[in-house]
N, C-alpha and C positions, 0 to 999 in steps of 0.2 A: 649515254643518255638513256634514261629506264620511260617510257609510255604505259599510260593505263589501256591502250588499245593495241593489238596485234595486227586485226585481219578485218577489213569491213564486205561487206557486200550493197550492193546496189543491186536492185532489182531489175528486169528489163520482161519488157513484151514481147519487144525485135532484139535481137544479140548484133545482128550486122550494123542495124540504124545506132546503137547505144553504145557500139563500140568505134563505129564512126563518128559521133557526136565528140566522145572524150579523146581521141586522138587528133581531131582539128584543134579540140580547144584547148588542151596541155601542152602538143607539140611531140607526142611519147606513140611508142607504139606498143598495142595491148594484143595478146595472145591468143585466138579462141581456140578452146578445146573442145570436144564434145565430149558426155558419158552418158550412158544410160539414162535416160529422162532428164538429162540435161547439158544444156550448153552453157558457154563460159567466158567471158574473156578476162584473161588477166594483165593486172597492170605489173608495169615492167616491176620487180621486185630486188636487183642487186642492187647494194647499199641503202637498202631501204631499212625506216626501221618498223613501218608498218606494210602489209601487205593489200590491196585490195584487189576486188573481183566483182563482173559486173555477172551477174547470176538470171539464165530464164531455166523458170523449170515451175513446176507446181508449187504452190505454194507460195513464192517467192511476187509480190502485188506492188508496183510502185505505187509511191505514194505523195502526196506534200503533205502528208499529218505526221505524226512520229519525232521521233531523234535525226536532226539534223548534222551530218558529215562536212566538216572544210576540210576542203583538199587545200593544199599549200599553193599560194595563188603568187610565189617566186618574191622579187622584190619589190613587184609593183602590180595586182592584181588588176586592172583594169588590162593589161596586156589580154589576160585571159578573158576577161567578162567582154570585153570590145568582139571577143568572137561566138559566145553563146546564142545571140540573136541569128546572128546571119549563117548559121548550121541546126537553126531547128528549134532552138530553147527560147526560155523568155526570163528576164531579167525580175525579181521579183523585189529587190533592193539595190539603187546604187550604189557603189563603191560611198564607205562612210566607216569616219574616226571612233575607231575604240572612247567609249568615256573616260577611261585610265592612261590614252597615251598611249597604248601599247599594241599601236598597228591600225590596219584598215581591213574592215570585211564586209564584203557581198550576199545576196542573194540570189539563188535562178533556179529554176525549174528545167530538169535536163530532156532530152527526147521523149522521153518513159512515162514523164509526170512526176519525178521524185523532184523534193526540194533540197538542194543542196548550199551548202557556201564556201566562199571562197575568205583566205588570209592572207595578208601579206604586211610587213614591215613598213611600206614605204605607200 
């Protein structure tokens, strides 16, 4: 399976709070690195086909304006969005049906202020 995406970044203010936020709420656990003017966490990457990383460093400003990331929100995304609130985030769209049929996706806003969403099949 070929993807137009590789690698995403997420941007963060705290690295601990944002890498705590996405391990409660995926269930996965995320790597922090440090390097020179920056820290890192990355998310788990074996058998992945895309990779991502939550990035603080210069430059790097969350946001809710911009290009919007779904993480794969498994077979039933409410599993996931059920835990955004109660770790820090806030729900900016309920769970709600593709107009084509072809799945459910959410809204939320993660610890940082980025807007994200969530997919899922079911």
């Amino acid at each position: 399976m070929k993807s137009h995406i590789s690698i995403f970044e997420i941007p963060a203010r705290d690295i601990s709070r944002a890498v705590d936020f996405y391990q409660a709420i995926l269930g996965i656990s995320i790597e922090k690195m440090e390097m020179p003017e920056m820290e890192m966490g990355i998310f788990p990457y074996e058998d992945q086909l895309i990779t991502g990383v939550i990035v603080k460093a210069e430059g790097y400003i969350p946001s809710a304006d911009g290009v919007t990331i779904y993480l794969n929100g498994g077979e039933d995304l409410q599993i996931i969005l059920g835990k955004v609130e109660e770790n820090g985030g806030e729900i900016l769209m309920k769970k709600t049906a593709h107009a084509d049929d072809s799945g459910f996706f959410a809204l939320f806003l993660d610890t940082e202020g980025n807007r994200l969403g969530l997919h899922s099949p079911n």
